[in-house]
Backbone as JSON Lines, residues from 0, in Angstrom:
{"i":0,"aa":"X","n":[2.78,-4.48,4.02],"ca":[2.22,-4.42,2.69],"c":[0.75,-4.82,2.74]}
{"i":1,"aa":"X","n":[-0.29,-4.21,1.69],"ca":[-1.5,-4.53,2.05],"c":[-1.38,-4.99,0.51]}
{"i":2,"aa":"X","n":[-2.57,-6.71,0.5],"ca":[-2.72,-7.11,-0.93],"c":[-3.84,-6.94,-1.09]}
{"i":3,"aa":"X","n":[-4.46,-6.69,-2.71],"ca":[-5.63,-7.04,-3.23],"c":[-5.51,-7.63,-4.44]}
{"i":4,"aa":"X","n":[-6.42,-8.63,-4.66],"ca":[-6.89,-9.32,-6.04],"c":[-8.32,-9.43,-6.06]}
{"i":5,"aa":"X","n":[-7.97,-8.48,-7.38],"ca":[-9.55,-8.88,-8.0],"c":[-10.11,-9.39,-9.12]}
{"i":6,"aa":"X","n":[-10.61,-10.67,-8.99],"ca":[-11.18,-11.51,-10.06],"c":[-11.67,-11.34,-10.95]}
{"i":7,"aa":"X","n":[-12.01,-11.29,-12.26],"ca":[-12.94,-10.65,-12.89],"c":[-13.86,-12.0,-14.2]}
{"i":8,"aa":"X","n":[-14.91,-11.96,-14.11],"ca":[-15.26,-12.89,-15.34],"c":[-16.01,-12.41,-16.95]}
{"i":9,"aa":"X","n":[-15.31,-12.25,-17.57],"ca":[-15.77,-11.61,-18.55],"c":[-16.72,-12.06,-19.46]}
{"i":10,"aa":"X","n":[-17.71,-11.21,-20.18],"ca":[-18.95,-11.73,-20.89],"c":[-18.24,-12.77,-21.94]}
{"i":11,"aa":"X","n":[-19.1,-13.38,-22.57],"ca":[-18.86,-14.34,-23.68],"c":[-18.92,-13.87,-24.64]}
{"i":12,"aa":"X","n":[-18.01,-13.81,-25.93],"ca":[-17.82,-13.59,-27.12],"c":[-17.16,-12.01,-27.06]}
{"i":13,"aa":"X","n":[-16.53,-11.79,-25.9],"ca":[-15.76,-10.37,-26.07],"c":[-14.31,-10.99,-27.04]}
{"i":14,"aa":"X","n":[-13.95,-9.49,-27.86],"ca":[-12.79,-10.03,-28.91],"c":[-11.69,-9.9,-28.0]}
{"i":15,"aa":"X","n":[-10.78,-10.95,-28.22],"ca":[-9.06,-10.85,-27.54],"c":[-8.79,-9.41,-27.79]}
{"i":16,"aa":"X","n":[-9.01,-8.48,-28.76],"ca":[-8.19,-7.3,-28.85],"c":[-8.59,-6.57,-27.87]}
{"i":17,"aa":"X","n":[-9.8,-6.78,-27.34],"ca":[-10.69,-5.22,-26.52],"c":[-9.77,-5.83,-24.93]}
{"i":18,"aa":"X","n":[-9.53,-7.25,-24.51],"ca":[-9.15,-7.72,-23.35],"c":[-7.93,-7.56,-23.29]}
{"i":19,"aa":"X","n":[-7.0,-7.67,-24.46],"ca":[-5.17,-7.19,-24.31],"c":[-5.76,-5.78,-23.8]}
{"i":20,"aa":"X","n":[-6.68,-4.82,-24.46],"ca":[-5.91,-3.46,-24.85],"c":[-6.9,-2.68,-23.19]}
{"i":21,"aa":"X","n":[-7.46,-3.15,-22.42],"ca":[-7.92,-3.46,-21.11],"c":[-6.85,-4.24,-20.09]}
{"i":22,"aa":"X","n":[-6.14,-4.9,-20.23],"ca":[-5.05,-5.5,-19.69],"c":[-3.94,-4.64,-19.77]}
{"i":23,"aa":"X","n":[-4.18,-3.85,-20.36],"ca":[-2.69,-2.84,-20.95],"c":[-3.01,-1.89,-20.16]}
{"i":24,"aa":"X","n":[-3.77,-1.03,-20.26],"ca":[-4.15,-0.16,-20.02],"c":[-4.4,-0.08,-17.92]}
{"i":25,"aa":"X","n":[-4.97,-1.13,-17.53],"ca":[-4.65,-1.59,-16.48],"c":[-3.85,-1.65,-15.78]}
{"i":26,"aa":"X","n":[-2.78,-2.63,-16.46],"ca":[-1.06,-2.78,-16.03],"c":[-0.05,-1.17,-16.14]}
{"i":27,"aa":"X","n":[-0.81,-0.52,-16.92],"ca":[0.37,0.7,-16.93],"c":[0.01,1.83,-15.75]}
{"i":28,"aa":"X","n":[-1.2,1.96,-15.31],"ca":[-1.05,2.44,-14.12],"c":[-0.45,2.68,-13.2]}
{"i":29,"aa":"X","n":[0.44,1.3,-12.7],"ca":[1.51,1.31,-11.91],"c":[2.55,2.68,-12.36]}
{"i":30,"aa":"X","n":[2.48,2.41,-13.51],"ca":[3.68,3.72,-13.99],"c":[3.37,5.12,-13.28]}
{"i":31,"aa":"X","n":[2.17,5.41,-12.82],"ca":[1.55,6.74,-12.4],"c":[1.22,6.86,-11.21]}
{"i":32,"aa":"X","n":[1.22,5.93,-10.39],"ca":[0.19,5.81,-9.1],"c":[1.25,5.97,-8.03]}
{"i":33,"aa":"X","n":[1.0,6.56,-6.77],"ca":[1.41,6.62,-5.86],"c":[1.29,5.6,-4.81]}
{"i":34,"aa":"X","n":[2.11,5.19,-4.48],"ca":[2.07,3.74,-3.0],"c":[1.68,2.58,-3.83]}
{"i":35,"aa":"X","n":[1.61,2.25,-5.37],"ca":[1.56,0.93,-5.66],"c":[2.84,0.17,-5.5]}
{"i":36,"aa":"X","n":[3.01,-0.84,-5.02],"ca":[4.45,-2.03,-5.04],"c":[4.5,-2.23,-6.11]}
{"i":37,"aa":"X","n":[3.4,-3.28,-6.14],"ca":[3.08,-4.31,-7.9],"c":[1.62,-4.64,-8.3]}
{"i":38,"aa":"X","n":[1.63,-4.36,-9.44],"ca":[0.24,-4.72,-10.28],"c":[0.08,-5.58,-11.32]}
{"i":39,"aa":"X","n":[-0.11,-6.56,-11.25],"ca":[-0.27,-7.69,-12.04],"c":[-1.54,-8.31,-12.55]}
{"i":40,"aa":"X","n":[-1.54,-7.9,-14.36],"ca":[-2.88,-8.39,-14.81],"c":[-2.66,-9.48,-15.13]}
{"i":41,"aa":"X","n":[-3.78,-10.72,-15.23],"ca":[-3.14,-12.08,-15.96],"c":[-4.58,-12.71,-16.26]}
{"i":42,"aa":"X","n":[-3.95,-13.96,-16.92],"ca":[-5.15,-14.62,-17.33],"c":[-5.53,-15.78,-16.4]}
{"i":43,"aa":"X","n":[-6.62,-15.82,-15.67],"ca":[-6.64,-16.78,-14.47],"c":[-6.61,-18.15,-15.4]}
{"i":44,"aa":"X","n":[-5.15,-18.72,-14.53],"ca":[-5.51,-20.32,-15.28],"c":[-5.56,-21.17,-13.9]}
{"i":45,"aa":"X","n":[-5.99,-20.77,-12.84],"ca":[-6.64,-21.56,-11.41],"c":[-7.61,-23.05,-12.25]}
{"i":46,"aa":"X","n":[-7.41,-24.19,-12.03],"ca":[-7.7,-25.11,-12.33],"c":[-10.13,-25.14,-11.98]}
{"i":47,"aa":"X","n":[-9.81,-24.27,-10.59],"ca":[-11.13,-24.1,-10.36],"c":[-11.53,-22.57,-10.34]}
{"i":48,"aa":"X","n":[-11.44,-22.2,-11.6],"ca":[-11.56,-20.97,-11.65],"c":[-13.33,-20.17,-11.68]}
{"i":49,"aa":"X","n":[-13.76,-21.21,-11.69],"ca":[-15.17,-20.99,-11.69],"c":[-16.07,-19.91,-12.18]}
{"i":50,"aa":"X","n":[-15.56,-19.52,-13.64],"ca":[-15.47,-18.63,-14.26],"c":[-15.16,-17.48,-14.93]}
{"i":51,"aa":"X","n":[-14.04,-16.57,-13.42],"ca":[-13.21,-15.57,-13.22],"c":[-11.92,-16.06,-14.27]}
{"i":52,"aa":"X","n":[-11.88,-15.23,-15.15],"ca":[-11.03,-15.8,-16.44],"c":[-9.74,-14.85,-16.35]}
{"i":53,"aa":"X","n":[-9.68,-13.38,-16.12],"ca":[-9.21,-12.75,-15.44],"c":[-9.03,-12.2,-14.25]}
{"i":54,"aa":"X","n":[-7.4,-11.88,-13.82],"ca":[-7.03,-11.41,-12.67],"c":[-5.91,-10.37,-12.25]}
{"i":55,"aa":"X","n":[-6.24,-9.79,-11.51],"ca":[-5.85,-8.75,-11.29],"c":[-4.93,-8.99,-9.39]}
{"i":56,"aa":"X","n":[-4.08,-8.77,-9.66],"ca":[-3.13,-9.3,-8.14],"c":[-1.97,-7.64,-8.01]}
{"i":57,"aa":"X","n":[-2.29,-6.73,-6.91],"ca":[-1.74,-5.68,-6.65],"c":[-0.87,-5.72,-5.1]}
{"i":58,"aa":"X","n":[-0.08,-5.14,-4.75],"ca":[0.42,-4.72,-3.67],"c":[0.61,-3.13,-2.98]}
{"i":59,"aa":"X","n":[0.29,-2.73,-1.82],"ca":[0.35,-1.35,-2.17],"c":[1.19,-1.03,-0.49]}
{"i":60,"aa":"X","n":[1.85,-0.03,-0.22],"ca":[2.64,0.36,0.77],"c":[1.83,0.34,1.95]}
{"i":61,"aa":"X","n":[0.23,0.4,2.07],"ca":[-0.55,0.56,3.12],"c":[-2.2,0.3,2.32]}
{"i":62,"aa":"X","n":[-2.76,0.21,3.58],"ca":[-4.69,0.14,2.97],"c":[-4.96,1.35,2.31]}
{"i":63,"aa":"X","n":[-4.34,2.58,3.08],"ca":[-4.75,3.83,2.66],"c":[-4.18,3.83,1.32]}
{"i":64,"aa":"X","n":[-2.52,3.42,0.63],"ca":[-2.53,3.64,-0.61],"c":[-3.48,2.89,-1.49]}
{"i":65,"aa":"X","n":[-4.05,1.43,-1.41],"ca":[-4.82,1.14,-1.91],"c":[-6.26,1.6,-2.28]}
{"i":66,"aa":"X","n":[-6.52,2.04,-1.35],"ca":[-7.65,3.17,-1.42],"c":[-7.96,4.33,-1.75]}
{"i":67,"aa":"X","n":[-6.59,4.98,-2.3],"ca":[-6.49,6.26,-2.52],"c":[-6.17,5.76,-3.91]}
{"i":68,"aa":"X","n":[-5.93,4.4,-4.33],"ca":[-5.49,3.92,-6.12],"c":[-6.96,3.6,-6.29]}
{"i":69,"aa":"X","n":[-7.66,2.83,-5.61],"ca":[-8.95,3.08,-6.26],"c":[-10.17,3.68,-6.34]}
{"i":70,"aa":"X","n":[-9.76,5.2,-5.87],"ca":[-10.24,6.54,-5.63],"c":[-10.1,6.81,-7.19]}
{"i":71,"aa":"X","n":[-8.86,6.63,-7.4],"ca":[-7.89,7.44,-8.34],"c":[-8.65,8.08,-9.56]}
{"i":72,"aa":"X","n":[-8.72,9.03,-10.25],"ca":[-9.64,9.47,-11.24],"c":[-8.85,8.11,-12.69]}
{"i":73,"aa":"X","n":[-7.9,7.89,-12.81],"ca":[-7.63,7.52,-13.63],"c":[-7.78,6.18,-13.47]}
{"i":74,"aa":"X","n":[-7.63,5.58,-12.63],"ca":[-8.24,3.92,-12.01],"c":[-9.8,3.93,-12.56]}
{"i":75,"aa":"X","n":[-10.59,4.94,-12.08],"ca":[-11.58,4.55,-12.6],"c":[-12.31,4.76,-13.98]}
{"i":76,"aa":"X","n":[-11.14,6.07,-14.9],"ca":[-11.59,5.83,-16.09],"c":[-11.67,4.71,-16.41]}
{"i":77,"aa":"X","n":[-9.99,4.25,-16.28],"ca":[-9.82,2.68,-16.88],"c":[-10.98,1.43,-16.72]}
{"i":78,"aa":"X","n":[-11.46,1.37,-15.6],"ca":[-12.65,0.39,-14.54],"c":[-13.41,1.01,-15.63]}
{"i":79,"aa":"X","n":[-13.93,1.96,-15.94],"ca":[-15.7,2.24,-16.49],"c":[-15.6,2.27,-17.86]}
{"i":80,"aa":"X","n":[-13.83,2.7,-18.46],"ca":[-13.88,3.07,-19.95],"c":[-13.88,1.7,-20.54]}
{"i":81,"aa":"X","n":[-12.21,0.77,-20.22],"ca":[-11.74,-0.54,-20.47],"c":[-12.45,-2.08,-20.29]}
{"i":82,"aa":"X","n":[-12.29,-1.84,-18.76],"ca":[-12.78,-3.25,-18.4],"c":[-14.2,-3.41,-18.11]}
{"i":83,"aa":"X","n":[-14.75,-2.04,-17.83],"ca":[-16.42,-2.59,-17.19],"c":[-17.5,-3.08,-18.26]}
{"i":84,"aa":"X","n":[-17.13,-2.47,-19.62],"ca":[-18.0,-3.28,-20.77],"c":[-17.67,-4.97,-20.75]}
{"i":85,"aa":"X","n":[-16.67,-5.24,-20.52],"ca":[-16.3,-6.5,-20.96],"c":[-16.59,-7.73,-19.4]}
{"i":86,"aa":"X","n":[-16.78,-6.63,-18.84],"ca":[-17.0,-7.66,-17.53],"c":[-18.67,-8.29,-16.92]}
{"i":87,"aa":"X","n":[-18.37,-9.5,-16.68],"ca":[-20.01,-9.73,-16.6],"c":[-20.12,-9.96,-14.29]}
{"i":88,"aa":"X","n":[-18.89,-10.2,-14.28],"ca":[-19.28,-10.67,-12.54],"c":[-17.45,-9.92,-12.13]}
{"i":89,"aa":"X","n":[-17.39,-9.51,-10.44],"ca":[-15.88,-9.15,-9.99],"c":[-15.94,-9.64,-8.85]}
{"i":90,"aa":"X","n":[-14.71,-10.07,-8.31],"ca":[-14.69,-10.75,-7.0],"c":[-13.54,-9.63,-6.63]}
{"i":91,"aa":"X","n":[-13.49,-9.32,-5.03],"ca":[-12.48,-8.56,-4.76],"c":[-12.3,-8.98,-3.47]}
{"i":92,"aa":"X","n":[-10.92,-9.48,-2.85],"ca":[-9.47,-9.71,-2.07],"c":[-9.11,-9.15,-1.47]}
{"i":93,"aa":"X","n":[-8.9,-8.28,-0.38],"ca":[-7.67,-7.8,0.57],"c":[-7.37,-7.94,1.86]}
{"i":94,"aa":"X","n":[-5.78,-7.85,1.69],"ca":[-6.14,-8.05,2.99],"c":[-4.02,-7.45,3.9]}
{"i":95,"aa":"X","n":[-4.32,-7.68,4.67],"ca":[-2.58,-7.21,5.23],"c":[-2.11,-8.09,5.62]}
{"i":96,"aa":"X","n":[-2.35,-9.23,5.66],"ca":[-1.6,-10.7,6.53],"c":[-1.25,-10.65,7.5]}
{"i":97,"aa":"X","n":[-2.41,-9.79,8.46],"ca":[-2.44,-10.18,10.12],"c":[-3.87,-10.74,10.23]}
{"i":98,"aa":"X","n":[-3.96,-11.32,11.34],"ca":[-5.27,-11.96,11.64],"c":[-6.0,-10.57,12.54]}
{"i":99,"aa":"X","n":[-7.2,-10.85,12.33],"ca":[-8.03,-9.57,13.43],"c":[-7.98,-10.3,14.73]}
């Protein structure tokens, strides 16, 4: 299995409705995508979250499916339509849990 999480910190004074309906929209992907395991949006409550308020935690059958999900034409409506207004910084995660 290959993982990725990606952090996200969103601008200040965005409304809860625009971040559910970006969280939604996000999470239903899985319904469509090829080689995703699991996709999990959430609200980072990491004690040292150091701003990243949201998170994003995926699993995918291989690197290549991961890469071919965020190829995806519809991954990136979502990224440019949903979440990229509301985002001010992204941290991004992966990895396969072998050592090089």
């Amino acid at each position: 299995m290959f993982h990725c999480t990606i952090l996200f910190a969103l601008k200040p004074g965005i409304e809860l409705s625009r971040v559910r309906a970006a969280r939604e929209a996000l999470q239903a992907l899985i319904e469509t995508m090829p080689g995703v395991d699991h996709l999990t949006v959430t609200h980072n409550v990491a004690t040292d979250a150091q701003g990243f308020n949201l998170a994003l935690f995926s699993g995918f059958e291989s690197k290549e499916a991961c890469e071919i999900f965020f190829r995806h034409p519809e991954y990136q409506r979502v990224m440019h339509e949903e979440l990229r207004p509301l985002v001010e910084q992204r941290v991004v995660a992966q990895g396969d849990g072998e050592m090089p």
